[in-house]
N, C-alpha and C positions, 0 to 999 in steps of 0.2 A: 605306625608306632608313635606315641606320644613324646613330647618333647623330656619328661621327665623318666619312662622306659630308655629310650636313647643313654638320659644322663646316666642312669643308673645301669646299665648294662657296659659303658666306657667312664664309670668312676675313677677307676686308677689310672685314668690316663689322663683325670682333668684336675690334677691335684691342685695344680699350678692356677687356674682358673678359679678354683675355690679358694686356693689361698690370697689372692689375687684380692679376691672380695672382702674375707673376714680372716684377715692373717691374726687373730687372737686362736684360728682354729690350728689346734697342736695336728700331728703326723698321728699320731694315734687315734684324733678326733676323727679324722679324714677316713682312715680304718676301719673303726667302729661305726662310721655311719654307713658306711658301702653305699652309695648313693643313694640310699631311703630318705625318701622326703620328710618321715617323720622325724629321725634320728639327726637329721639336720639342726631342724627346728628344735628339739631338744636341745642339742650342744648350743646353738644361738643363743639360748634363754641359758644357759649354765656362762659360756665363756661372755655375753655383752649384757647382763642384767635385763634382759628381753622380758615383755609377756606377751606368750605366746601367740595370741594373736597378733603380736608387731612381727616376732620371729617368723611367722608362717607367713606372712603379708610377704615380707626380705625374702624370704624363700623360695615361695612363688615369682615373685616381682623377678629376680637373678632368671631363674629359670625360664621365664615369660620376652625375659629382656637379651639371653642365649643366644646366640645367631647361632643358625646351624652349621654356619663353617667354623663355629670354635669347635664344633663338637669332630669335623671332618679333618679338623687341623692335628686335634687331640690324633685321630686315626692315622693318620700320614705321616704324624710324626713317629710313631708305634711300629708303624709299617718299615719303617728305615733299618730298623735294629735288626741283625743279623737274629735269627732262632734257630734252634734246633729240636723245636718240637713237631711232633710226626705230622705229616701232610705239610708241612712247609718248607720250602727250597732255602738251602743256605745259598749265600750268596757269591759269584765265582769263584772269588779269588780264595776263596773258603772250600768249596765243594773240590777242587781238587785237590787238596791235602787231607781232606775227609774221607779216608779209603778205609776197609773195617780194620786193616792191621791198627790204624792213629785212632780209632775208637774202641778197641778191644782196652777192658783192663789188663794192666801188665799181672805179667804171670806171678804167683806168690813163690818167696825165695824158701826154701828147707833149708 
């Protein structure tokens, strides 16, 4: 997997590493790019008066310059947060108070 598959498939998890770099890029920026290389580079040339070719150079260069424990860090920190989406264990002190009565919707009042 390429270094920029990687980025782009734990986007939301490198917010912080993006802003890190080019904190002129807004939470919405971040969003709308979804880790596309191109959409990057776009917002680069809109929020720091970039041409394109300087923004895709930053682009690249960031990416090229990644070490892949930011990208492992980004995971492990992801990893920590309790979830409760399907196929993944909540965490103990959670799983036993997770019985289906505590997860049932309360019943509707007449």
């Amino acid at each position: 997997m390429s270094k920029w598959e990687q980025i782009a498939k734990h986007w939301h998890m490198m917010a912080a590493t993006v802003k890190g770099q080019w904190d002129k890029l807004t939470d919405a920026d971040l969003s709308f790019i979804g880790g596309k290389q191109d959409l990057l580079v776009m917002k680069l040339q809109e929020r720091y008066g970039l041409h394109q070719d300087d923004a895709a150079h930053q682009a690249f260069q960031w990416a090229t310059n990644l070490p892949d424990s930011a990208i492992t860090h980004s995971l492990s920190l992801a990893s920590d947060r309790p979830t409760t989406e399907p196929g993944h264990a909540l965490p103990p002190m959670l799983a036993s108070a997770a019985t289906p009565a505590t997860l049932a919707p309360p019943a509707l009042v007449k």
